[in-house]
SEGULO-687788 format. One record per atom (N, C-alpha, C): residue in one letter; x negated, y, z. Coordinates in Angstrom, 1 decimal. Layout:
N
- A / X / Y / Z .
...
This chain:
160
- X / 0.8 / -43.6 / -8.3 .
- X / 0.7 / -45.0 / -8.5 .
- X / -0.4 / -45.4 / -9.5 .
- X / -1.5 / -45.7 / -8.8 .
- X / -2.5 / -45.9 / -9.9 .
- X / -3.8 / -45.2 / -10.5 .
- X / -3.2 / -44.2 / -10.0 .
- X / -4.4 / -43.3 / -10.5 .
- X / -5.0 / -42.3 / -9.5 .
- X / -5.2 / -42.8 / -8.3 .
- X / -6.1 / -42.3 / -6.6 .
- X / -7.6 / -42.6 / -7.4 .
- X / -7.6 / -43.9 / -8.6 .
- X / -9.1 / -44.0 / -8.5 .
- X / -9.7 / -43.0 / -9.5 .
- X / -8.6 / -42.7 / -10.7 .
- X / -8.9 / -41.6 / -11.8 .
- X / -10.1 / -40.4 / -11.5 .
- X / -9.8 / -39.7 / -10.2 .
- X / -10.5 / -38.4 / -10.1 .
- X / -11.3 / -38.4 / -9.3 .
- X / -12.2 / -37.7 / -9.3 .
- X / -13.6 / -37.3 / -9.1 .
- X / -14.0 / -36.6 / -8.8 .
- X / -14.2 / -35.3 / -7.9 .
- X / -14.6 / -34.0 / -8.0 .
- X / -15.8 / -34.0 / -8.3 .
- X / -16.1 / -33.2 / -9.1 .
- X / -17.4 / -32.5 / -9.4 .
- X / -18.4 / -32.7 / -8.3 .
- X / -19.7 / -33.2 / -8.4 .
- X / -20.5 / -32.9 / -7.2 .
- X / -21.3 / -31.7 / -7.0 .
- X / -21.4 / -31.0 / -7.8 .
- X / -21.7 / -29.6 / -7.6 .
- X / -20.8 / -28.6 / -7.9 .
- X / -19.6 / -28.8 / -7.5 .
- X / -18.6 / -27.7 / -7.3 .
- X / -18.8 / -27.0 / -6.1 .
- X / -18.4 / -25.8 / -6.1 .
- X / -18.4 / -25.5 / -5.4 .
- X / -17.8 / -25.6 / -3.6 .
- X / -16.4 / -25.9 / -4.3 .
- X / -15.8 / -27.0 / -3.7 .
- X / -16.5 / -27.7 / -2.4 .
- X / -16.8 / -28.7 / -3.2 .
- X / -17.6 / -29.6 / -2.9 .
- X / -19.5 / -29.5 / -1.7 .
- X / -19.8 / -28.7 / -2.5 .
- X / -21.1 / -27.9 / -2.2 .
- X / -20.8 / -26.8 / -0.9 .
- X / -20.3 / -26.0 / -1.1 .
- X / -20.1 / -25.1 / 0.4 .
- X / -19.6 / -25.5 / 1.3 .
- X / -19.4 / -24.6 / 2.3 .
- X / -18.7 / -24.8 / 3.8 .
- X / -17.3 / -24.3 / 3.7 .
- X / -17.1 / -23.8 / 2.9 .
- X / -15.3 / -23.2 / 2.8 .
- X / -15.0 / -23.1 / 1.2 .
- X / -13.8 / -23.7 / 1.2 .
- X / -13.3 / -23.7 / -0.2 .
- X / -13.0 / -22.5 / -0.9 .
- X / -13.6 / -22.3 / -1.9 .
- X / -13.5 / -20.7 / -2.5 .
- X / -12.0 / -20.5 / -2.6 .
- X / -12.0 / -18.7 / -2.8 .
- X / -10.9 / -18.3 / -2.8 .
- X / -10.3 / -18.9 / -4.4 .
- X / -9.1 / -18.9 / -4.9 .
- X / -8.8 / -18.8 / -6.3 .
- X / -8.9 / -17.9 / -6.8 .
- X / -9.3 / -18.4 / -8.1 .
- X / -9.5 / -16.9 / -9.0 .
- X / -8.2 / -16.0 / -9.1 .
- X / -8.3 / -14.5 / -9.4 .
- X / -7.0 / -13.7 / -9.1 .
- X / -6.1 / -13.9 / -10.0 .
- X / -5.2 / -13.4 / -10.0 .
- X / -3.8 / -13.7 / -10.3 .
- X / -3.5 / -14.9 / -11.0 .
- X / -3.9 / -16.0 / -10.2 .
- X / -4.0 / -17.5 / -10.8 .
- X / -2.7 / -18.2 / -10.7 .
- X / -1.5 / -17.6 / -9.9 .
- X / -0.3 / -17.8 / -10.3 .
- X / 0.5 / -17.1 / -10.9 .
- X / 0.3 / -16.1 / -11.6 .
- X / 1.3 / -15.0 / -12.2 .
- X / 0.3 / -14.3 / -13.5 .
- X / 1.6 / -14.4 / -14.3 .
- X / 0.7 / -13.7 / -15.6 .
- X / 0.9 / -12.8 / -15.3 .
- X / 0.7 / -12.1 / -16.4 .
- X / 0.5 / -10.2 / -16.9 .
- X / 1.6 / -9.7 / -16.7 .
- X / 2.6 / -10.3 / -17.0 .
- X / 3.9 / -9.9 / -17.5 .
- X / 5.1 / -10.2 / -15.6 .
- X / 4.5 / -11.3 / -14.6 .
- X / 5.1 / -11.4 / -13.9 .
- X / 4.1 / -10.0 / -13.1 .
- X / 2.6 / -10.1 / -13.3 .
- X / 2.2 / -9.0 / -12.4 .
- X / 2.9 / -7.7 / -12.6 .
- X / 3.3 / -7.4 / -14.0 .
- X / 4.1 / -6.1 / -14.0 .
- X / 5.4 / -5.8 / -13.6 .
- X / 5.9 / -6.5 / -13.5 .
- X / 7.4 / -6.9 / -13.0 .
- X / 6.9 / -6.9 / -11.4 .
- X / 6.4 / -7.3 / -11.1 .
- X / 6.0 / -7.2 / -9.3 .
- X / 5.6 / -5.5 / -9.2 .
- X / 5.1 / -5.2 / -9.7 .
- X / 4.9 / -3.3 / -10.0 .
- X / 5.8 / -2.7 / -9.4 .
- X / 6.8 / -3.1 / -10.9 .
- X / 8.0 / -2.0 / -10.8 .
- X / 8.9 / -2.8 / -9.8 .
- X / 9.0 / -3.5 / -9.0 .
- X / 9.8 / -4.1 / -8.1 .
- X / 9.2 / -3.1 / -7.0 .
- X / 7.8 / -3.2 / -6.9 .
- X / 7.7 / -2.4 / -5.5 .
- X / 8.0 / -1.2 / -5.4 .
- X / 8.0 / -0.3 / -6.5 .
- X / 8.0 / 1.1 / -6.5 .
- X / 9.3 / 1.3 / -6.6 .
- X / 10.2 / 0.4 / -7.0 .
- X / 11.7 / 0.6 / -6.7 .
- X / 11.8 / 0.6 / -5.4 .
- X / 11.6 / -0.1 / -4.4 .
- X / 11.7 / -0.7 / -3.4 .
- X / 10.8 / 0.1 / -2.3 .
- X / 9.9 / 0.6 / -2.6 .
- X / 8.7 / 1.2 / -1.6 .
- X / 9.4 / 2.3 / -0.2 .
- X / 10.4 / 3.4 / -0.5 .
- X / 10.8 / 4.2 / -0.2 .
- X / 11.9 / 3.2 / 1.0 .
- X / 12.2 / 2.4 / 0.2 .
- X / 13.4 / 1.6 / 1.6 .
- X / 12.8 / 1.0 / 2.8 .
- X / 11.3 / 0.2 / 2.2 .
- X / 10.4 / -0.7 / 2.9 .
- X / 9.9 / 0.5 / 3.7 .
- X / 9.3 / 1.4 / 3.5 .
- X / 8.7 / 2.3 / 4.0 .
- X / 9.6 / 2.7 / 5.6 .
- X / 10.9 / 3.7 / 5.0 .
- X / 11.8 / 3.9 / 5.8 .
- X / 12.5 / 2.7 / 7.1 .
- X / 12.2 / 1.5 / 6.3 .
- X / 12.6 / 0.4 / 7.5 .
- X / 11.8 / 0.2 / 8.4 .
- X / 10.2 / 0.7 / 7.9 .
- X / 9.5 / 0.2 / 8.7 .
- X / 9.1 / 1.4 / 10.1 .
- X / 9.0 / 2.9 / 9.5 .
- X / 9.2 / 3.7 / 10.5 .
- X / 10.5 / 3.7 / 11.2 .
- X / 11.6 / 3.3 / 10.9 .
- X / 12.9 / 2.9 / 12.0 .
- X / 12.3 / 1.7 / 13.0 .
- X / 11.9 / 0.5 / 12.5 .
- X / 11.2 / -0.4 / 13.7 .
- X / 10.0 / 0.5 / 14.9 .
- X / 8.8 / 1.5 / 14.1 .
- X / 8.3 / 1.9 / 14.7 .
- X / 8.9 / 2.5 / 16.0 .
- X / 9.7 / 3.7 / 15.7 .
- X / 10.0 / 4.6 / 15.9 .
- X / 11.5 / 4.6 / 16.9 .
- X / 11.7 / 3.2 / 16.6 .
- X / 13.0 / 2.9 / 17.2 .
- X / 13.2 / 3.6 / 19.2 .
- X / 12.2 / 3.6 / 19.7 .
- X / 12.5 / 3.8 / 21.1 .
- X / 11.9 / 5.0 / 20.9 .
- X / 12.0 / 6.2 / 20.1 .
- X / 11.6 / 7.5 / 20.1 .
- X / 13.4 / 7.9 / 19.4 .
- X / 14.0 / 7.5 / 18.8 .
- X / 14.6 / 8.0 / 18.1 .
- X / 16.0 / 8.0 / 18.3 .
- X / 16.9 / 9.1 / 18.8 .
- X / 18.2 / 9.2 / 19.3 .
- X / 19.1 / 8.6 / 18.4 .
- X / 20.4 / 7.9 / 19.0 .
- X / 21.3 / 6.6 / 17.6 .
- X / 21.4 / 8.0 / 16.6 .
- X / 21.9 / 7.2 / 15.7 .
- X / 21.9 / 8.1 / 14.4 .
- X / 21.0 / 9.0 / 13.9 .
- X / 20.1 / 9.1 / 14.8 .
- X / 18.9 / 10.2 / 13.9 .
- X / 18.5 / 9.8 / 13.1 .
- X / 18.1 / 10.4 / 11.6 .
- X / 17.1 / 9.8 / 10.8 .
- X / 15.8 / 10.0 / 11.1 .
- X / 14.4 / 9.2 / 10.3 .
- X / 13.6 / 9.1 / 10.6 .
- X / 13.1 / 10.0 / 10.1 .
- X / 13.3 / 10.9 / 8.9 .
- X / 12.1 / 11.7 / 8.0 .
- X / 13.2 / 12.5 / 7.4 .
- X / 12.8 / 13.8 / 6.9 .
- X / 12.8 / 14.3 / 5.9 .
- X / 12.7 / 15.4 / 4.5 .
- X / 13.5 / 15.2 / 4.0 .
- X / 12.6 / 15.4 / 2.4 .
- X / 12.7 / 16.8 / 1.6 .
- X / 11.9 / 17.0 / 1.1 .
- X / 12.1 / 18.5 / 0.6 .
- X / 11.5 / 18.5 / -1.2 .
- X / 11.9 / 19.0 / -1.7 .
- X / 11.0 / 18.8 / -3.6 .
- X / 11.0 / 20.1 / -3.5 .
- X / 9.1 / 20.0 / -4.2 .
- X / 8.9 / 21.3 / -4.6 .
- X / 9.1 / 21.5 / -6.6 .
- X / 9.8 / 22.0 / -7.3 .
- X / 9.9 / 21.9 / -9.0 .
- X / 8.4 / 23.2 / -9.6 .
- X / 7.7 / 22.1 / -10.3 .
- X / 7.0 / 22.6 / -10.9 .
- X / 7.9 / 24.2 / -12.0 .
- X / 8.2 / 25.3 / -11.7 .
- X / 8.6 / 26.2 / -12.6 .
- X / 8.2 / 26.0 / -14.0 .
- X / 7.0 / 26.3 / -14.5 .
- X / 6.0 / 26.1 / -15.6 .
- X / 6.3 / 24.8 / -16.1 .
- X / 6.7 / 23.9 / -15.7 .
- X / 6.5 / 23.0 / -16.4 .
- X / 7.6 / 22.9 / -17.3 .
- X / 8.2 / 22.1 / -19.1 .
- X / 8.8 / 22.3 / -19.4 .
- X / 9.2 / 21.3 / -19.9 .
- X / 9.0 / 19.5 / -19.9 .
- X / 9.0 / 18.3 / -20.1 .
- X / 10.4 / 18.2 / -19.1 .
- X / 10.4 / 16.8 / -19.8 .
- X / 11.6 / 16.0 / -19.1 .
- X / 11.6 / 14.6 / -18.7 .
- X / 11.1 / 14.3 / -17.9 .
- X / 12.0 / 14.6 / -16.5 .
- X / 10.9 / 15.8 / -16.3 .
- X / 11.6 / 16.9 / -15.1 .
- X / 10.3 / 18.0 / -14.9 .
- X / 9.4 / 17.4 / -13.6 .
- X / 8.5 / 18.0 / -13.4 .
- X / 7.6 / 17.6 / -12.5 .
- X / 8.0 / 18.4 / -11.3 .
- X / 7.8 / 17.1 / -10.4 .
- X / 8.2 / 17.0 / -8.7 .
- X / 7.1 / 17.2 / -7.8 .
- X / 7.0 / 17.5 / -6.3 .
- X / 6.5 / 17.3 / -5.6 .
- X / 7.0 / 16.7 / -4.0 .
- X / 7.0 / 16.1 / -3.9 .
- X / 8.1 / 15.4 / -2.2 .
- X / 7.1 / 15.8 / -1.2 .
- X / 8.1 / 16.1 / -0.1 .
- X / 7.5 / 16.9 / 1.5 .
- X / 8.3 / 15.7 / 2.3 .
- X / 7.5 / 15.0 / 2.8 .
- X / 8.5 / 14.3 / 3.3 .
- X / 7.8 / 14.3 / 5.3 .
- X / 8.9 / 14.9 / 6.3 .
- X / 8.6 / 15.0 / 7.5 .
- X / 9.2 / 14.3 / 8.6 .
- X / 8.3 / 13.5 / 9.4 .
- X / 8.6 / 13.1 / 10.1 .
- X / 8.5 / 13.6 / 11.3 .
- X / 9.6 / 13.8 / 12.2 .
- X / 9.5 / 14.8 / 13.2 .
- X / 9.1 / 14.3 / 14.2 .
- X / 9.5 / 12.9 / 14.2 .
- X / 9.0 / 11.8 / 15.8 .
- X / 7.4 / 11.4 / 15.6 .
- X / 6.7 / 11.6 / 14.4 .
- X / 5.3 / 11.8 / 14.9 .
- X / 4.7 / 13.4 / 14.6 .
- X / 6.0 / 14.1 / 14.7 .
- X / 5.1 / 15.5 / 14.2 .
- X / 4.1 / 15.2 / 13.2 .
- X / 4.5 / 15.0 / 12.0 .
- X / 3.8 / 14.8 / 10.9 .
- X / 4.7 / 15.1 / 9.7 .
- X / 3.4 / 16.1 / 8.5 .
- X / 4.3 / 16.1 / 7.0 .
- X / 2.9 / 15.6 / 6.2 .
- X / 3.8 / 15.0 / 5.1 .
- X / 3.0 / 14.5 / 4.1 .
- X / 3.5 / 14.8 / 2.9 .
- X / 2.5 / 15.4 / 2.3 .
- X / 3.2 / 16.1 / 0.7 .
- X / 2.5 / 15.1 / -0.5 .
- X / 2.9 / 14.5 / -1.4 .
- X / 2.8 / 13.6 / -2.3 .
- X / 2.0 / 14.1 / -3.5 .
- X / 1.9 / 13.6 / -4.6 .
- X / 1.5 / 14.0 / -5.8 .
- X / 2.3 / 14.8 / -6.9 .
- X / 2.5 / 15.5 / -7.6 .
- X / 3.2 / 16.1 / -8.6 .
- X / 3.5 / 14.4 / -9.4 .
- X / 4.9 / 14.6 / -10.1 .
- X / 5.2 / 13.2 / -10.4 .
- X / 6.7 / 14.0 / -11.4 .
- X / 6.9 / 13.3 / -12.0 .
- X / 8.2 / 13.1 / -13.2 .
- X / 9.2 / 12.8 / -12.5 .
- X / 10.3 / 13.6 / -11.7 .
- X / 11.2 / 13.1 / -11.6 .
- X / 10.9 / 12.7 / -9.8 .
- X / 12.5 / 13.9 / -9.1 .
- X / 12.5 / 13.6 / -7.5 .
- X / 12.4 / 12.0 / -7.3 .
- X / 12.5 / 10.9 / -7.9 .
- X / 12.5 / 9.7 / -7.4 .
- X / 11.1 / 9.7 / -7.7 .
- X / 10.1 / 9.7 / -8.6 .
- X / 8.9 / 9.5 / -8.3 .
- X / 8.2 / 10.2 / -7.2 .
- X / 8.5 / 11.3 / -7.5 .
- X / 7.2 / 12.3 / -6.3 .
- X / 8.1 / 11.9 / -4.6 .
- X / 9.4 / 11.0 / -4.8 .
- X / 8.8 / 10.7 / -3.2 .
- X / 8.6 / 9.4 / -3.0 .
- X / 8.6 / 8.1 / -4.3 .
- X / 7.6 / 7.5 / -4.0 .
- X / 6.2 / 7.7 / -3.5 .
- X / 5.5 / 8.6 / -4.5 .
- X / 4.0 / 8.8 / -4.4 .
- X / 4.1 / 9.5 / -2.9 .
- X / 5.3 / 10.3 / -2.4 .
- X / 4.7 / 10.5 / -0.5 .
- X / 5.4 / 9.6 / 0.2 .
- X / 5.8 / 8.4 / -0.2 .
- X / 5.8 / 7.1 / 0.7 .
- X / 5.0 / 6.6 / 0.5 .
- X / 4.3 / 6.2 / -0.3 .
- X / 2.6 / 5.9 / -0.1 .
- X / 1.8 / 6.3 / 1.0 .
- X / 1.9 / 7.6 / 0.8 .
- X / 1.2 / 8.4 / 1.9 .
- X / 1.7 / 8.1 / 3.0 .
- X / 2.6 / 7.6 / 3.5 .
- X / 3.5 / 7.8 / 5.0 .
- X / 3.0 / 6.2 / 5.2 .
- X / 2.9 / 5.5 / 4.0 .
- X / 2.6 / 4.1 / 4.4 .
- X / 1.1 / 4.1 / 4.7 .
- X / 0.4 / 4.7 / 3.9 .
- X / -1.3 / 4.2 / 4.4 .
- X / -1.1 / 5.1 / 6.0 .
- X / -0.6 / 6.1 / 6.0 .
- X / -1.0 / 6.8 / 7.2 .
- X / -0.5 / 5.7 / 8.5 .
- X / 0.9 / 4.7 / 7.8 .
- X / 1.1 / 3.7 / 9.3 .
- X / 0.5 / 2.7 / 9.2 .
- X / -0.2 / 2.5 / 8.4 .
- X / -1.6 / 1.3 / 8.2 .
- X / -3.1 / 1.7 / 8.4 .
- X / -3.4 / 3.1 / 9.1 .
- X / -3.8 / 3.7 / 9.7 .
- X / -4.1 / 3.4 / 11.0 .
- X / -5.5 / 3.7 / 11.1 .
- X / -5.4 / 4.2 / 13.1 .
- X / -4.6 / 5.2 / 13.9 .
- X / -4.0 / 5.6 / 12.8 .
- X / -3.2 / 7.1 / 13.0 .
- X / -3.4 / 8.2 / 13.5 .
- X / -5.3 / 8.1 / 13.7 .
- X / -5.6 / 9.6 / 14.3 .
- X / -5.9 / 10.9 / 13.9 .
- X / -5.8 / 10.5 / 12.2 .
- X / -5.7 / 11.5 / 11.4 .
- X / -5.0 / 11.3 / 10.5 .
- X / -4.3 / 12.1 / 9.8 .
- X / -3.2 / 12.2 / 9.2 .
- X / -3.8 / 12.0 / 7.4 .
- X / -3.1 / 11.0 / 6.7 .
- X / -3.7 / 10.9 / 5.5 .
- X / -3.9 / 12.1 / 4.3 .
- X / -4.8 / 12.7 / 3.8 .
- X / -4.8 / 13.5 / 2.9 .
- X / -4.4 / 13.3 / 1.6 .
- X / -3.1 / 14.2 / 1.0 .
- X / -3.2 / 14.0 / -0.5 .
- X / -4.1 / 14.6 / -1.2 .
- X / -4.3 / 13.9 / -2.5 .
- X / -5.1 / 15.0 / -3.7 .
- X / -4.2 / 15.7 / -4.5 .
- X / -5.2 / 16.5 / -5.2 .
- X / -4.1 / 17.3 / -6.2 .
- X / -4.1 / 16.9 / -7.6 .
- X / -3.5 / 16.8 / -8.4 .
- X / -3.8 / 16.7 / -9.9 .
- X / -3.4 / 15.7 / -10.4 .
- X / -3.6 / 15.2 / -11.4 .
- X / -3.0 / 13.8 / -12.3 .
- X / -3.7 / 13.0 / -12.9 .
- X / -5.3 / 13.5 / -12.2 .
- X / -5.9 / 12.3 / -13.3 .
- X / -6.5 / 11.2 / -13.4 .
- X / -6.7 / 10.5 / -14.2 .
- X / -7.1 / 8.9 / -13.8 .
- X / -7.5 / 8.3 / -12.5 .
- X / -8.3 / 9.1 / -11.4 .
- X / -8.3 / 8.3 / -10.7 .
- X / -7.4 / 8.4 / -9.2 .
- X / -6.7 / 9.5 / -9.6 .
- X / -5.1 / 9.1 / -9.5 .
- X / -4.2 / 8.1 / -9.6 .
- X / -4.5 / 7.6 / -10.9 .
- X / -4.2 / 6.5 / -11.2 .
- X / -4.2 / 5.5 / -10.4 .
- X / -5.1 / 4.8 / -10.7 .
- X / -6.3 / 3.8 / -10.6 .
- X / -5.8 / 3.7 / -9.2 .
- X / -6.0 / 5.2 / -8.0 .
- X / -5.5 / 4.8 / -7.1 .
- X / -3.8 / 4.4 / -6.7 .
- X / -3.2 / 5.0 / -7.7 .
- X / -1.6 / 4.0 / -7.5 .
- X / -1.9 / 2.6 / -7.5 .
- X / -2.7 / 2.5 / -8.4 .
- X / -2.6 / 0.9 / -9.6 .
- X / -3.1 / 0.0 / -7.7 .
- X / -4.1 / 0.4 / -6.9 .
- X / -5.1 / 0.1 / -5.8 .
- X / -3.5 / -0.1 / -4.8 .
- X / -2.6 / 1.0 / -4.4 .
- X / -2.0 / 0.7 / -3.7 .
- X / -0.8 / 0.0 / -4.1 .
- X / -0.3 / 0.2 / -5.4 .
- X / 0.7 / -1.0 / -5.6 .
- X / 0.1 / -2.5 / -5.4 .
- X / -1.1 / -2.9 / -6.0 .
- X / -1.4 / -4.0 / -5.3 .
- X / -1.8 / -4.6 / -4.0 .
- X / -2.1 / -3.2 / -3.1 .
- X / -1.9 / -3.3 / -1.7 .
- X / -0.6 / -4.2 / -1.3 .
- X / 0.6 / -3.3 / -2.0 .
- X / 1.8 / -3.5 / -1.3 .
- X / 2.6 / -4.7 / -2.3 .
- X / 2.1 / -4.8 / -2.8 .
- X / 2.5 / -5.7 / -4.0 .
- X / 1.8 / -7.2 / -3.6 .
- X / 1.3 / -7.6 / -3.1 .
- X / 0.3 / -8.7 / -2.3 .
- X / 0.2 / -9.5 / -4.0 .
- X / -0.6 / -8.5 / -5.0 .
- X / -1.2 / -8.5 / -5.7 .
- X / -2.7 / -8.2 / -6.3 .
- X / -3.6 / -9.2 / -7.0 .
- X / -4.7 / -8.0 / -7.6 .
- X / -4.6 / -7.8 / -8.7 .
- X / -5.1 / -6.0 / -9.0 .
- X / -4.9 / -5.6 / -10.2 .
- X / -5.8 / -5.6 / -10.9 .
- X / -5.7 / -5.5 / -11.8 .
- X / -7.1 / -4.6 / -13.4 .
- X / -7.2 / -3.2 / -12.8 .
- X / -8.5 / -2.4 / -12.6 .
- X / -8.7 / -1.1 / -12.6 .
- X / -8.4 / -0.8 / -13.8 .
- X / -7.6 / 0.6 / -14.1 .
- X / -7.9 / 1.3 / -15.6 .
- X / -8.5 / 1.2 / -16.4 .
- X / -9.0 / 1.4 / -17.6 .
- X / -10.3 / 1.4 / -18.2 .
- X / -10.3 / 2.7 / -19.5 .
């Protein structure tokens, strides 16, 4: 009421100036604190979303009650921390496919990190099977940090 005549856009906004309205700048609804909280919600959650989504796939491949996948940990011996370090095998028999994960703290992490892998490989052309790496280091990272915001319909900060 009143104030339609108040505003003005900028005449060299961008806005204004182009043919399509720019995107918004990133995480322009959520702070730091909500983008981390979106994190750890996925990675709680990854392993179920994952599994629901190969049951939709897979549904007219798969006899009632069958499961879709499964799982095997390999225990780092040597290692001597706590939680000890994991590796998840996780097999899917209706695409004749295994995917082995990253070394990770704890069976609940290392079969996140091979639901990852089961997920890029169904966001895939699927004519090759996704490769893990080995090791722990930053750009390990960096690449969790890349796929939680995949699946997180998030963007992140790279490491630094």
């Amino acid at each position: 009421p009143g104030y339609q005549h108040l505003f003005s856009p900028d005449p060299r906004a961008a806005a204004v100036t182009g043919k399509e309205i720019p995107a918004p700048p990133a995480n322009w609804a959520c702070s730091s604190e909500e983008i981390a909280e979106l994190r750890k919600a996925e990675r709680k959650t990854v392993v179920m979303r994952v599994q629901n989504r190969l049951q939709q796939e897979l549904a007219k491949m798969l006899k009632p009650g069958q499961g879709v996948w499964e799982w095997a940990y390999e225990l780092d011996e040597k290692d001597t921390a706590w939680p000890p370090l994991y590796r998840a095998k996780v097999s899917i028999q209706a695409l004749n496919k295994t995917f082995v994960g990253e070394w990770a703290r704890g069976q609940r992490e290392a079969q996140v990190e091979a639901s990852y892998l089961v997920a890029e490989f169904l966001d895939s052309d699927r004519d090759t099977q996704v490769p893990s790496s080995s090791g722990g280091s930053e750009a390990d990272s960096e690449e969790s940090i890349e796929r939680i915001g995949r699946w997180a319909d998030v963007e992140v900060e790279p490491l630094h």
